[in-house]
N, C-alpha and C positions, 0 to 999 in steps of 0.2 A: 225054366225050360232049358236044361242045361246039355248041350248036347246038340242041340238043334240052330242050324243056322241061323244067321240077323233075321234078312231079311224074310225067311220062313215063320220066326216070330212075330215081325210084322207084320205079315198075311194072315197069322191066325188071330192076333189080335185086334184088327181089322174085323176080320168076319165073325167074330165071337161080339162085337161091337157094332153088327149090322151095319159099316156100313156100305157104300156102292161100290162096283165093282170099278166103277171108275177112278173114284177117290183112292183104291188100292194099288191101280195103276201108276197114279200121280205118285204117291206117295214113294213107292219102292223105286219110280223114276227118282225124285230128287235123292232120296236115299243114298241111293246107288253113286250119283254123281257127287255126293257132298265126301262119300267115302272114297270116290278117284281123289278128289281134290285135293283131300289131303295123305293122296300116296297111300289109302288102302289100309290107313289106321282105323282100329276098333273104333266105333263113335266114344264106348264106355270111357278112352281113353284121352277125351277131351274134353275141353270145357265151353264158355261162351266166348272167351277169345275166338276160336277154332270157328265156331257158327258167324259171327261177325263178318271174320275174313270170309269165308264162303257167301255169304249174304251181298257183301261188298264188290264181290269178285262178281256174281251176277247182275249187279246193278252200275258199276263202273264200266267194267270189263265186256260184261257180254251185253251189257246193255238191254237186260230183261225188262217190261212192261213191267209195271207194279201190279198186275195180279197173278202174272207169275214170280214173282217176288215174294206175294202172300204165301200163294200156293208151296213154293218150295220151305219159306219159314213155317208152316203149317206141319207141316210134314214132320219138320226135325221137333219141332215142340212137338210132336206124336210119337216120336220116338223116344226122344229122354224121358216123359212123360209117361206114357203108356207102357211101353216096352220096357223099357231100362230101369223104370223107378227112379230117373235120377233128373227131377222137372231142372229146366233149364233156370238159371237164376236171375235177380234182376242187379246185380254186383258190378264190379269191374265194366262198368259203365256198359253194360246191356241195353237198355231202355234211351241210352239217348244214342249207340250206335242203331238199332235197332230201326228206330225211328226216321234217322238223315238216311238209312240207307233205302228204305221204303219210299220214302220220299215225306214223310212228314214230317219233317222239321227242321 
């Protein structure tokens, strides 16, 4: 899709993926915000460091409910994933920040 806006690709891949219209909402909300966070960097151009800190930042910081906390990790795993081609990894300790910052562990 080369040419075409992020979050435009996210919307078509969304509805090419049925699914609600709600879910696209969310989606392109956290999106959008993961991409202020980090000053308006490419997502392509980070890694799960980069979602960590974001994840952390809503769960310390802003003090999100955990299912907005899913909801936003949902999101970004829908985009490295879906969109980008580039699934999020479980490395550099992903899985166990993943987890204290959701609130499981």
């Amino acid at each position: 899709m080369t040419g075409v806006r992020l979050l435009d690709q996210v919307r078509n891949t969304i509805r090419a993926l049925h699914y609600s219209r709600k879910t696209e909402q969310a989606y392109c909300y956290w999106i959008r915000h993961y991409i202020r966070f980090h000053h308006y960097r490419h997502p392509i151009s980070m890694c799960n460091r980069d979602v960590a800190r974001f994840l952390s930042h809503l769960a310390l910081e802003r003090r999100l409910s955990v299912t907005s906390q899913h909801q936003a990790f949902n999101a970004l795993v829908f985009l490295y994933a879906e969109v980008l081609g580039k699934p999020l990894g479980k490395g550099d300790g992903w899985v166990r920040e993943r987890c204290s910052v959701l609130g499981h562990g």
